[in-house]
N, C-alpha and C positions, 0 to 999 in steps of 0.2 A: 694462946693469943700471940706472944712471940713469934714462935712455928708459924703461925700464917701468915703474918705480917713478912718474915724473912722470903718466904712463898713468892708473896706479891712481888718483891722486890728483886727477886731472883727473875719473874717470867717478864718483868716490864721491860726490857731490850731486846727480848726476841719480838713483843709487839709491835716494839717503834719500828725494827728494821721491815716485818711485816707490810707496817703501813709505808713505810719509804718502798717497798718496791712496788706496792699499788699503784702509788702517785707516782712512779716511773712507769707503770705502764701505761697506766690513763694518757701522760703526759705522749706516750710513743703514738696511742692509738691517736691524738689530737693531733701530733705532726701527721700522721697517715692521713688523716683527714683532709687537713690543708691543704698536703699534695695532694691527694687526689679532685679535691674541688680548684685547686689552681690547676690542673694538668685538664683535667673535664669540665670544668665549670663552665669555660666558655663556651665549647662544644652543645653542651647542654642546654646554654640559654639561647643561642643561635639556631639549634634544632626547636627549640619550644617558639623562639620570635618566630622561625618559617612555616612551622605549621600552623601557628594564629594567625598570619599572613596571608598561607595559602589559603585556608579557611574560607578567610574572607574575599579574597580573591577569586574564587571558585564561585562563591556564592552573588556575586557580582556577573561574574559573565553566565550563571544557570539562569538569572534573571533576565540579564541580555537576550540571552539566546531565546528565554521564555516569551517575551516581548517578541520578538523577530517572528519566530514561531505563528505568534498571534494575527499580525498583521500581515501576515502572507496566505492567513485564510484556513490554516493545516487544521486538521479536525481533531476535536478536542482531545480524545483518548489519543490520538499518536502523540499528538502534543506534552501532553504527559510523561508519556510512555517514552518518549526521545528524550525528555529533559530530565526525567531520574535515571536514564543510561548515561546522560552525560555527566550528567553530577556525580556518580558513585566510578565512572573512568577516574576521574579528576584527581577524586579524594586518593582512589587508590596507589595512582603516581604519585603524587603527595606522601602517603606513609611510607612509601617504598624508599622515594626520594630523602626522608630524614630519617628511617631507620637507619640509610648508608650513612650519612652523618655524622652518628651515633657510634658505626663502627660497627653494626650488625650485617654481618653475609646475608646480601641480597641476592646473589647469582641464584643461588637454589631454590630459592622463592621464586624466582621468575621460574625458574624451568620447570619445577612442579605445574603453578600456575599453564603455565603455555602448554604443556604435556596434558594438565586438565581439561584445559581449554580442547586441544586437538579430540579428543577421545568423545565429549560432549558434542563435539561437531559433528564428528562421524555417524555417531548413535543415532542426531536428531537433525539429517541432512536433508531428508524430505518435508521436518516440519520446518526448516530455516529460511527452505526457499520458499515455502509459504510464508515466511515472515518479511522475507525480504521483498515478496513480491506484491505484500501487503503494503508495505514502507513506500513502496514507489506508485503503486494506486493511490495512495492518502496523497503522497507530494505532487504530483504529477496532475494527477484526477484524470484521467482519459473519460470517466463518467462521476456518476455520481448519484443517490437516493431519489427514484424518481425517476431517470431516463431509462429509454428502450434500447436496449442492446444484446447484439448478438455476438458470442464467442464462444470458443472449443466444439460448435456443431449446434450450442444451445439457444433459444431470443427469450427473452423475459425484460421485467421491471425491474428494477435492483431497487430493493426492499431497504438491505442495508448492507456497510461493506464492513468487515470485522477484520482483526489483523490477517487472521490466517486464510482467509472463505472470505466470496461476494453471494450472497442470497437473493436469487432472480425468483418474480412470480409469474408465470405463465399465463400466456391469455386464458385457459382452461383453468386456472386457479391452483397450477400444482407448485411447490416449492422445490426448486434449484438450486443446491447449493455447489459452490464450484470452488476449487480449488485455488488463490491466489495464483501459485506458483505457474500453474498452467495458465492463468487468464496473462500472467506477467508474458509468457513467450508464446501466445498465442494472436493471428489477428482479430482487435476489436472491432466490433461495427458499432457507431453509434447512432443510432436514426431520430438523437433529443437533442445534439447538437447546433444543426440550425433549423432556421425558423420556419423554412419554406422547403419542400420537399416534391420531386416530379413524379405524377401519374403517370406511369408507360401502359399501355394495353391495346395488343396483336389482335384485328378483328378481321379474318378470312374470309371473302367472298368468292360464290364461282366466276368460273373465267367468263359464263356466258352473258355472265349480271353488269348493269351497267354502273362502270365505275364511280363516274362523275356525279351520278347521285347516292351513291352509297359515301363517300365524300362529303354532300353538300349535307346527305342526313347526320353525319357525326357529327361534325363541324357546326349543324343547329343546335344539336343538345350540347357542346362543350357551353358554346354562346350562352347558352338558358339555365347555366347554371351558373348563381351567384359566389360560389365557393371556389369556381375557378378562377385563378389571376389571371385578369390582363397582360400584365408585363414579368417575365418574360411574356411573351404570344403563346399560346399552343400551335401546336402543330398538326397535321393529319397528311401523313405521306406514305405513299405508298413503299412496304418493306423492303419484302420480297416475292418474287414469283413461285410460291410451293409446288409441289407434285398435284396435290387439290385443291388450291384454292392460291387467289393471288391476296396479301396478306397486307394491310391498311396498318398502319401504326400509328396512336395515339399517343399524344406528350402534353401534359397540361400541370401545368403548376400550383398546387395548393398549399394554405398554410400543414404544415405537419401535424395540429390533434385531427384535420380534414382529410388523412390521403385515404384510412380504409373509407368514411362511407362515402367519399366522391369515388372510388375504384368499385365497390360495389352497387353503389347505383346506376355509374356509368355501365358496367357491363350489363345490368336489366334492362335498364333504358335501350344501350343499343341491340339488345335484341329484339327487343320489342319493336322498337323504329324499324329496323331493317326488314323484319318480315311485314309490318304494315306495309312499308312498300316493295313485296315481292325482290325482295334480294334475300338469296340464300348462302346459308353457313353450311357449307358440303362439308360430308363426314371427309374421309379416306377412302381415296381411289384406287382400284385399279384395275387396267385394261388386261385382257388375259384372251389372246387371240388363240384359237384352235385349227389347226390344219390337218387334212384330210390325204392321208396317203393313200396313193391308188394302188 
């Protein structure tokens, strides 16, 4: 019992000094501490205040802009589609922006980034300018679901218009789908834009037929037909002088869902008139004289 007791007493100062150099170190790592929350500290709560800032920042102007968006008419899905591009640019400035803050190299991150960026562009150059020439159809609307129009060689309905493609249906019922990017730098025709639209139609009589009633005959039926407007006037003048036939030109103004069946009636009708009263539609002449050598 002795023996142990002299034991204890023997190892109790190597304990204490033990523990004195523990609480000298705890006490080292507590100043390290300090300094480094006083040397970062502020850093760190200035990077945390900027990004709860920009945050909210950000999310103030995607609304703006969403708002903006709305009341300029932009069709839903770009709508969308523009305002979580904008919002996910923002944010990304944003983290870039207080990651350097912070003290973390941002250079390399950009260049990766933009080197990304460049490689993805190249790859997907034919679908972009479809995208982009989607962007400026929605903004713009040179047409829209509904009108008749003709581009790239094609005419149809436009069914509907989607980022990349505009979907045209064909008088024949066939579907057309066409490339943004082309419809972007190609000319459009639009025949749903306005309201009233002109019926022109070339009607050739012979030279021997009498003008001024083949005249008064057109000039009865534009009159007799209710579909045609008054104001502008139509007209009925004489075009040109052809190789067969001298050539009557028709111009009558109709509302636009009216130009094919007033162009199609019109042309039955005036055949029908013209030959009731002996005025003829000559084919294709020609004279072919023959001489006799002796």
């Amino acid at each position: 019992m002795e023996e142990q007791n002299a034991t204890e007493v023997l190892q109790t100062p190597i304990t204490v000094d033990a523990a004195l150099q523990e609480v000298q170190n705890a006490d080292k790592y507590v100043d390290m501490m300090i300094e480094m929350a006083l040397q970062y500290g502020p850093t760190l709560i200035l990077a945390i205040v900027t990004l709860v800032a920009g945050l909210w920042i950000i999310g103030t102007i995607t609304r703006g802009v969403s708002r903006g968006f709305e009341k300029s008419g932009m069709d839903a899905g770009l709508r969308t589609f523009l305002n979580s591009l904008i919002s996910i640019g923002l944010k990304v400035l944003l983290l870039i922006s207080v990651a350097s803050m912070i003290g973390i190299e941002t250079t390399s991150f950009i260049a990766v980034l933009g080197a990304a960026g460049l490689a993805v562009g190249l790859a997907l150059q034919g679908s972009l300018a479809n995208f982009a020439g989607g962007v400026l159809i929605l903004i713009f609307r040179p047409y829209k679901a509904g009108d008749f129009i003709m581009v790239g060689g094609e005419s149809g309905v436009v069914k509907r218009i989607e980022i990349f493609s505009t979907v045209l249906t064909t008088g024949d019922n066939k579907t057309i789908i066409i490339p943004n990017g082309a419809i972007s730098n190609s000319p459009i025709t639009n025949f749903s834009t306005q309201e009233t639209r002109r019926v022109d139609i070339t009607f050739g009589i012979g030279y021997d037929d009498d003008l001024k009633k083949a005249k008064e005959v057109l000039s009865g039926l534009i009159d007799a037909d209710e579909r045609i407007l008054k104001d502008p006037a139509p007209m009925v003048v004489i075009h040109s002088l052809g190789d067969s036939s001298v050539n009557i030109l028709t111009r009558s103004w109709v509302n636009s869902a009216d130009y094919w069946p007033v162009y199609f009636d019109l042309m039955e009708k005036a055949k029908l008139a013209l030959d009731e009263n002996d005025i003829t539609i000559p084919y294709p002449q020609r004279d072919v004289h023959i001489y006799q050598q002796s």
